[in-house]
ChimeraX commands (.cxc) that place a marker at each C-alpha (Angstrom):
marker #1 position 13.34,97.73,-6.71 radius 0.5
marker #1 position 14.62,94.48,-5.38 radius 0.5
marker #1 position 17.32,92.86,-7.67 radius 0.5
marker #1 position 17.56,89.31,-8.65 radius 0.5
marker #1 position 20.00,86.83,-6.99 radius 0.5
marker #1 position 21.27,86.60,-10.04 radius 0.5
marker #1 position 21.75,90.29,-10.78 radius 0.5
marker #1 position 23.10,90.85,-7.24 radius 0.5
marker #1 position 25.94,88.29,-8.18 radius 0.5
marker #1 position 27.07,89.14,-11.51 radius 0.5
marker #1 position 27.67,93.16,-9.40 radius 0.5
marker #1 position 29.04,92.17,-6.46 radius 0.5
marker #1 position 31.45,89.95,-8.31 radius 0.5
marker #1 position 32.17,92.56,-11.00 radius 0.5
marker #1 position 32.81,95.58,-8.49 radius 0.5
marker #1 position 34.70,92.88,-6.43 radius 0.5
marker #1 position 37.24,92.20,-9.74 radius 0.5
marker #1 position 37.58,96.10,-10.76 radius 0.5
marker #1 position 38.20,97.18,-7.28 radius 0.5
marker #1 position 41.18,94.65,-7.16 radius 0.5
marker #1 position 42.33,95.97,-10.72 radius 0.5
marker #1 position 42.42,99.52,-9.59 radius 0.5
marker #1 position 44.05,98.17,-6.02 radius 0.5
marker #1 position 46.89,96.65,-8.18 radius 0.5
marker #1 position 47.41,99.33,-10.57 radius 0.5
marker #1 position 47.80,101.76,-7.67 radius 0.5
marker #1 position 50.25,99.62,-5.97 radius 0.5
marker #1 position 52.18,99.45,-9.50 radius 0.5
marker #1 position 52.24,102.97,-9.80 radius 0.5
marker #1 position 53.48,103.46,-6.25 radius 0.5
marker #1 position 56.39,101.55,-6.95 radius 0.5
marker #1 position 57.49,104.48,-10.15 radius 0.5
marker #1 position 60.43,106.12,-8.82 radius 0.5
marker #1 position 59.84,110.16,-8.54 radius 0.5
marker #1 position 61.68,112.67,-7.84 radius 0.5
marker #1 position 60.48,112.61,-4.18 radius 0.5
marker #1 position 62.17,109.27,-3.25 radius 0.5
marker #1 position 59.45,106.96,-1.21 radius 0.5
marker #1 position 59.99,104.04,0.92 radius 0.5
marker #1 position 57.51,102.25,-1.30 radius 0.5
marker #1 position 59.47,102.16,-4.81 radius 0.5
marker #1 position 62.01,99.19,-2.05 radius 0.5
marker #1 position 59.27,97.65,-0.56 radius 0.5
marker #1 position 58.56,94.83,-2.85 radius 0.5
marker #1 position 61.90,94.02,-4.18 radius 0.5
marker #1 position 62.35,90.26,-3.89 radius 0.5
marker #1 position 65.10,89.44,-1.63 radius 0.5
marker #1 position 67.13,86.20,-1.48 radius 0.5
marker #1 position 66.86,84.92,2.19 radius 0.5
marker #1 position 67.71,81.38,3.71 radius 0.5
marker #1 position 66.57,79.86,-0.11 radius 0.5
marker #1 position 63.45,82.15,-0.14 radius 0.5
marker #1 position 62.36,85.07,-2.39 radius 0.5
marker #1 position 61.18,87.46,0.34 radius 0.5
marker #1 position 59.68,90.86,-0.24 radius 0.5
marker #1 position 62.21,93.72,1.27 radius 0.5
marker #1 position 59.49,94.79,3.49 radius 0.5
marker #1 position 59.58,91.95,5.48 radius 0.5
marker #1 position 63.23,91.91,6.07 radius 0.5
marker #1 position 63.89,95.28,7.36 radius 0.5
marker #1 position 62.21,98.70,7.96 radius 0.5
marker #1 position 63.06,101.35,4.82 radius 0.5
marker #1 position 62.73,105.06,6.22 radius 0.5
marker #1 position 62.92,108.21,4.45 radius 0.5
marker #1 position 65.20,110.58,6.48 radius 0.5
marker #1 position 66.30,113.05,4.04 radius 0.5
marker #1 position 64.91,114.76,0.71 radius 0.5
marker #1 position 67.10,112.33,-1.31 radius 0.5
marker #1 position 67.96,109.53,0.67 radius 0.5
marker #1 position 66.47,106.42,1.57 radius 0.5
marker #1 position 67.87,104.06,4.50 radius 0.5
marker #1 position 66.83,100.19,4.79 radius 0.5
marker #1 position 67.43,98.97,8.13 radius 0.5
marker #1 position 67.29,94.87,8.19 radius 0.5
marker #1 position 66.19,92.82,11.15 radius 0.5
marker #1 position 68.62,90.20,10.22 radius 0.5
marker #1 position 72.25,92.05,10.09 radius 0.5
marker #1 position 73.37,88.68,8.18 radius 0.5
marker #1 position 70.71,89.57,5.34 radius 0.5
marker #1 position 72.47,93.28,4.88 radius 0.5
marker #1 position 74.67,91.82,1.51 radius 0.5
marker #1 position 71.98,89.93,-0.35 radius 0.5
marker #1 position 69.67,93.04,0.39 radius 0.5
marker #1 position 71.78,95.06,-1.08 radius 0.5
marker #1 position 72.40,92.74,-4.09 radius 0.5
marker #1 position 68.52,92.73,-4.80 radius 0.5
marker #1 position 68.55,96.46,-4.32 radius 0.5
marker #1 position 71.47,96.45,-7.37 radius 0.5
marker #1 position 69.71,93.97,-9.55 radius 0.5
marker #1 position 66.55,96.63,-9.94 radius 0.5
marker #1 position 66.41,98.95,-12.74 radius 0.5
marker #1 position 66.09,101.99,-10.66 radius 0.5
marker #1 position 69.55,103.42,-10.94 radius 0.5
marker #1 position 70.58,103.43,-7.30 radius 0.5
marker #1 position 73.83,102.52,-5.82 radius 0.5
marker #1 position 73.64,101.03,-2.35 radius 0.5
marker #1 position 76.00,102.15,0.13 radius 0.5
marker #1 position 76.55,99.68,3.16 radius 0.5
marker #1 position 78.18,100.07,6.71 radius 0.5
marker #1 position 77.54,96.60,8.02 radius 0.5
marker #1 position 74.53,97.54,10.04 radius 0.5
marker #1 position 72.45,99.51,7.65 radius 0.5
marker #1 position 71.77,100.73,3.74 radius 0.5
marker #1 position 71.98,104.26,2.60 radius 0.5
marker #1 position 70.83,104.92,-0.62 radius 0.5
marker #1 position 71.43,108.43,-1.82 radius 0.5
marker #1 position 69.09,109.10,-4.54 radius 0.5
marker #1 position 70.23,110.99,-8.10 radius 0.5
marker #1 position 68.40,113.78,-9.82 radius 0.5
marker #1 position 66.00,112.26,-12.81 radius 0.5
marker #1 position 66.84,113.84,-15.66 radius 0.5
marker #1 position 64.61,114.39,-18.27 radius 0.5
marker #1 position 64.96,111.40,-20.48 radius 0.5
marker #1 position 64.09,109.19,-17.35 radius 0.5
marker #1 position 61.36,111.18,-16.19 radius 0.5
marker #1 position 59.92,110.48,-19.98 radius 0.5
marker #1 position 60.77,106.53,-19.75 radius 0.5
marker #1 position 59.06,106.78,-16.09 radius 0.5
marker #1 position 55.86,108.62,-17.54 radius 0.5
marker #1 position 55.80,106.13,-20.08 radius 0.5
marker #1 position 56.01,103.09,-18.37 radius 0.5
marker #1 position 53.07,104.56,-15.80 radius 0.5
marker #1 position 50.93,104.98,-18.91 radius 0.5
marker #1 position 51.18,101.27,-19.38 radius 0.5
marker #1 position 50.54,100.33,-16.13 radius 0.5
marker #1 position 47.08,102.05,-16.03 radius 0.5
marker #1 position 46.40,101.37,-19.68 radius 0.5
marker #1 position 46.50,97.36,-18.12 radius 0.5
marker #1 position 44.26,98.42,-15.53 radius 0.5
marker #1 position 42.10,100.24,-18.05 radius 0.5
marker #1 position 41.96,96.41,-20.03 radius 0.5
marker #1 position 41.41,94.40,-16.96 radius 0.5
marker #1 position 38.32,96.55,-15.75 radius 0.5
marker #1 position 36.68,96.25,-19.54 radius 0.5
marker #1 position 37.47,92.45,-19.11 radius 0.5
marker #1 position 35.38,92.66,-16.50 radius 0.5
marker #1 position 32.43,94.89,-17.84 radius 0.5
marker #1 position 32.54,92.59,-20.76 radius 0.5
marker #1 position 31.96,89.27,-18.32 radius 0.5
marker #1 position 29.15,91.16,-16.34 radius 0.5
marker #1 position 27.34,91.69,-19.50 radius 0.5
marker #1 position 27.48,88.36,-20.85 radius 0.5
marker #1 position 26.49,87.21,-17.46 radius 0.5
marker #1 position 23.56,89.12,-17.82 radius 0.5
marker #1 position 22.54,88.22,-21.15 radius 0.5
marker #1 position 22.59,84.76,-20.34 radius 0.5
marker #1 position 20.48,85.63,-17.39 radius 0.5
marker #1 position 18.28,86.70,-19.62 radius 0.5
marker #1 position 18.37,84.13,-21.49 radius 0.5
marker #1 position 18.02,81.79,-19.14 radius 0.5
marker #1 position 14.53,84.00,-17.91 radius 0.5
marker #1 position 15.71,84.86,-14.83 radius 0.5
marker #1 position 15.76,88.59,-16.05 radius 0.5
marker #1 position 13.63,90.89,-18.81 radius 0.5
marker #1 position 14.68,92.63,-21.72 radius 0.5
marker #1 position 14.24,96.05,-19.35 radius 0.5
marker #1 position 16.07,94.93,-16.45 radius 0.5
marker #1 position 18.65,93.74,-18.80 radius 0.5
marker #1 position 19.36,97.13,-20.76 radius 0.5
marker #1 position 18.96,98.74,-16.75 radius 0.5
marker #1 position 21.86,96.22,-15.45 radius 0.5
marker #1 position 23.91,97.28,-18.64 radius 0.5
marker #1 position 23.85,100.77,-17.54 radius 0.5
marker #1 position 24.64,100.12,-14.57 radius 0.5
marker #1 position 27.73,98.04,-15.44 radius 0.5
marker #1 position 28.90,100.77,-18.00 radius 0.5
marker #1 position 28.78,103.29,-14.78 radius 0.5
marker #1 position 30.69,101.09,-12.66 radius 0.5
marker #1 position 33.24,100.37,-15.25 radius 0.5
marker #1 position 33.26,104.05,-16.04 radius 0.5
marker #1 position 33.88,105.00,-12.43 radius 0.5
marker #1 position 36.80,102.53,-11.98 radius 0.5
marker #1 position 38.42,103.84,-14.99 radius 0.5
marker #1 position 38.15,107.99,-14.13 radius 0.5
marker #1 position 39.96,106.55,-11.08 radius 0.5
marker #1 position 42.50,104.79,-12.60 radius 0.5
marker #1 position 42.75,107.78,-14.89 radius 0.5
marker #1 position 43.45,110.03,-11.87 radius 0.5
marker #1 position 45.93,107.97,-10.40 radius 0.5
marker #1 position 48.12,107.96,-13.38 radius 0.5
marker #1 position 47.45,112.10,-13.75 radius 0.5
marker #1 position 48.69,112.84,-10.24 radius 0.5
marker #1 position 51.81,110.15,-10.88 radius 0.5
marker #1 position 52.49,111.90,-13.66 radius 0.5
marker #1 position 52.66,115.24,-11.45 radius 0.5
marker #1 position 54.82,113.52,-9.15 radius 0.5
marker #1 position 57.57,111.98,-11.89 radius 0.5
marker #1 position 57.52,115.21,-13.51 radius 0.5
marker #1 position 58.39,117.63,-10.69 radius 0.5
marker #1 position 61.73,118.88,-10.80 radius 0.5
marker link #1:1,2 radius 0.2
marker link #1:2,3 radius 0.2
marker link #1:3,4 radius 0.2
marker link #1:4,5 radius 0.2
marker link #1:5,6 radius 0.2
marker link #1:6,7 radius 0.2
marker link #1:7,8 radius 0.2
marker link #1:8,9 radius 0.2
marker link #1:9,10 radius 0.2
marker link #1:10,11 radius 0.2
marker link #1:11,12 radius 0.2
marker link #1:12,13 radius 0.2
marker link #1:13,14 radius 0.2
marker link #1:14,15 radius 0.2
marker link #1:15,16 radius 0.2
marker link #1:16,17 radius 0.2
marker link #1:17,18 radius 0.2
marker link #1:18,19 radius 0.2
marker link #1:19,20 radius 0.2
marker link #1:20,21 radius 0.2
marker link #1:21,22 radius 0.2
marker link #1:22,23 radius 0.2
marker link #1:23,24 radius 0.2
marker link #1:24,25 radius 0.2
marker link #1:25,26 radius 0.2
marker link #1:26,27 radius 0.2
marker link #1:27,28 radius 0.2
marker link #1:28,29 radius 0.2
marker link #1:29,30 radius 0.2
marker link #1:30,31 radius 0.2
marker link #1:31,32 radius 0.2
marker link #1:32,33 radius 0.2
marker link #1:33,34 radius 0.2
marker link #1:34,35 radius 0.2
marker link #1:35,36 radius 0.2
marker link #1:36,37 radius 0.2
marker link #1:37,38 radius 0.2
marker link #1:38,39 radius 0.2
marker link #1:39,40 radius 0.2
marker link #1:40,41 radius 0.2
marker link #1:41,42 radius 0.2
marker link #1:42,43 radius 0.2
marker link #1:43,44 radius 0.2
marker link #1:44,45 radius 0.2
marker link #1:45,46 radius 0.2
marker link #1:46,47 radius 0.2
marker link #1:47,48 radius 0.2
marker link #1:48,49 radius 0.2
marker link #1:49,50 radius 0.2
marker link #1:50,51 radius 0.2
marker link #1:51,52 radius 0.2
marker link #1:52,53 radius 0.2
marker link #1:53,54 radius 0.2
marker link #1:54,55 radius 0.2
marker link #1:55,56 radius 0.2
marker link #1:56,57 radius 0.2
marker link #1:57,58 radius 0.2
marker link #1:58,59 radius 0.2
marker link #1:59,60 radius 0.2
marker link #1:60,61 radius 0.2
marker link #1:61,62 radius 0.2
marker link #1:62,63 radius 0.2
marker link #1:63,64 radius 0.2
marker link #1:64,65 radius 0.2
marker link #1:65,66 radius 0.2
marker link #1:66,67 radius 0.2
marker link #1:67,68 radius 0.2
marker link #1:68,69 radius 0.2
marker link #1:69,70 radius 0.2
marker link #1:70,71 radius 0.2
marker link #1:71,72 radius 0.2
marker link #1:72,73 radius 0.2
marker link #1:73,74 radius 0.2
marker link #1:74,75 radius 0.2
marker link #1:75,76 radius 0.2
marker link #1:76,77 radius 0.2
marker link #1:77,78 radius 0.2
marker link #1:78,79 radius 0.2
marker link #1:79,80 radius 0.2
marker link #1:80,81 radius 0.2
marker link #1:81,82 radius 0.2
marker link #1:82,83 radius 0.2
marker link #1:83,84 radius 0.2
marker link #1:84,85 radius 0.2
marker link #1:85,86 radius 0.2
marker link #1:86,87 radius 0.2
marker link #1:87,88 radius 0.2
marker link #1:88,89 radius 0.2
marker link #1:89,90 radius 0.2
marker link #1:90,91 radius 0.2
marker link #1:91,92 radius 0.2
marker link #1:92,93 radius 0.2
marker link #1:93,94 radius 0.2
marker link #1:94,95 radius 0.2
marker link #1:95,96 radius 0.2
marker link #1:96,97 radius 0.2
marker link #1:97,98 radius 0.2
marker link #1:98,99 radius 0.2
marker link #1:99,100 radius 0.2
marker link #1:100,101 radius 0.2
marker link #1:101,102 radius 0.2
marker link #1:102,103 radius 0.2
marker link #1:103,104 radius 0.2
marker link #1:104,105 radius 0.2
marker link #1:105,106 radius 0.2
marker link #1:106,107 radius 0.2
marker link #1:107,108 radius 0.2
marker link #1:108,109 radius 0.2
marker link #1:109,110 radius 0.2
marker link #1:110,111 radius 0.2
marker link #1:111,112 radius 0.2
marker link #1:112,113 radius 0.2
marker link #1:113,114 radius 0.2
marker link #1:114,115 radius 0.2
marker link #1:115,116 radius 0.2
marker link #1:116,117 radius 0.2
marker link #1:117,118 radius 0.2
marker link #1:118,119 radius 0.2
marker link #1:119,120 radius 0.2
marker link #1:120,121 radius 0.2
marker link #1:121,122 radius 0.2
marker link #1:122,123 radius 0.2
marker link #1:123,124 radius 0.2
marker link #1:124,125 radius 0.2
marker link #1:125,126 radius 0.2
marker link #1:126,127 radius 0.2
marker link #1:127,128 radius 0.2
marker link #1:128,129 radius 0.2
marker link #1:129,130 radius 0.2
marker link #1:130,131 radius 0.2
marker link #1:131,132 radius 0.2
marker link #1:132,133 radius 0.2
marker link #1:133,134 radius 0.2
marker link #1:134,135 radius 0.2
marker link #1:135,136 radius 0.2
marker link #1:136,137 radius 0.2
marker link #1:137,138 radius 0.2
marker link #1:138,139 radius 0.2
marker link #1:139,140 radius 0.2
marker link #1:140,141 radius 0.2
marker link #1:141,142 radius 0.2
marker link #1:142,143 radius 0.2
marker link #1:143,144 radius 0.2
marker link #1:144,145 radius 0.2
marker link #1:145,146 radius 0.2
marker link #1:146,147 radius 0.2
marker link #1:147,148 radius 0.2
marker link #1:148,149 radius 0.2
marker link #1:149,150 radius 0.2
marker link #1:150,151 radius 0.2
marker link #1:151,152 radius 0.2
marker link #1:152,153 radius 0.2
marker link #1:153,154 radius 0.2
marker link #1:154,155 radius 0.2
marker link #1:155,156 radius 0.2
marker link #1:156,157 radius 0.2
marker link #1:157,158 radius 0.2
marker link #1:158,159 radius 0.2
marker link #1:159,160 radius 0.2
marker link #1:160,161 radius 0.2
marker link #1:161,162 radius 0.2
marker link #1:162,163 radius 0.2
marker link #1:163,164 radius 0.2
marker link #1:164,165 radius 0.2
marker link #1:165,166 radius 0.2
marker link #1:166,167 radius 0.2
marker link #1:167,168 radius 0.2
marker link #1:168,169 radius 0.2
marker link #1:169,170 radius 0.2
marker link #1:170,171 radius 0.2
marker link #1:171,172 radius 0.2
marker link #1:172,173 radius 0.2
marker link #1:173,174 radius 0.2
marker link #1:174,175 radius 0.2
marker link #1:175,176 radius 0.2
marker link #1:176,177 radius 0.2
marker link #1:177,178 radius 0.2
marker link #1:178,179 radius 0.2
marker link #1:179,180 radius 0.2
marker link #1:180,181 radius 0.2
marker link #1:181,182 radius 0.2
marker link #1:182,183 radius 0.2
marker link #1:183,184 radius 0.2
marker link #1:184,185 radius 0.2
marker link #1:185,186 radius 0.2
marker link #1:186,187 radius 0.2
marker link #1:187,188 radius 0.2
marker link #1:188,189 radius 0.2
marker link #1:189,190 radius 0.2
view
């Protein structure tokens, strides 16, 4: 069955919005600090270069060589003390160790009051996810109704469309879901 113009809109723009809210909430949850230390938790600390606020990413490469150690390796050797600064001014715990040329950061042990503050703070990162895809279900169907409204759509294709919104919106939130079940695997392990 061909859809509408108007249907094909109000989806494309509502699967458009709730793919971006799940995007985002993944990339928040990256940046949780586990037990297995990850390159990504540095990544988008805002560092202050040449007046700028500049994400560490784009300053200097961040490797992984060890189980518990991360090393951030700027482009810019003159960069090396305000990176480290901004690396300080997070709440992750770490201390910074510099030699000039590069940052070590040996990462601690969560204990298990952390690991509880971490879980927490995941579950409220997905629960805004969880919001911003029903803000979006919620738009879709008043789109529709006003399509329908308007005549552009039946009572039928209406009560169809809302299905198919509360499936999409579904499906975007057992993802979310999972993404905050497997973080909470990963903060958890000892």
């Amino acid at each position: 069955m061909e859809e509408r113009i108007g249907e094909k809109e109000v989806f494309g723009e509502m699967a458009g919005k709730m793919k971006k809210s799940l995007e985002t909430t993944n990339q928040q949850l990256s940046n949780l600090r586990t037990n297995r230390p990850s390159p990504h938790i540095l990544e988008n600390i805002k560092v202050e270069y040449y007046g700028s606020l500049v994400p560490l990413k784009q300053l200097a490469s961040i490797t992984n060589p060890g189980p518990r150690l991360l090393v951030v390796q700027p482009w810019d050797i003159a960069s090396i003390e305000e990176i480290r600064k901004a690396i300080l001014k997070t709440n992750l715990g770490f201390s910074p160790e510099s030699d000039k040329k590069m940052i070590r950061i040996t990462i601690p042990q969560l204990d298990a009051q952390r690991r509880e503050e971490i879980v927490k703070l995941a579950h409220q990162i997905t629960e805004q996810g969880r919001i911003s895809v029903r803000a979006e279900r919620r738009e879709a169907n008043e789109r529709l109704e006003n399509l329908k409204k308007g005549g552009k759509i039946g009572e039928d294709e209406r009560f169809r469309d809302k299905e198919r919104v509360q499936e999409l919106t579904n499906s975007y939130i057992k993802q979310i879901d999972e993404a905050l079940k497997k973080k909470e695997e990963e903060i958890r392990e000892v």
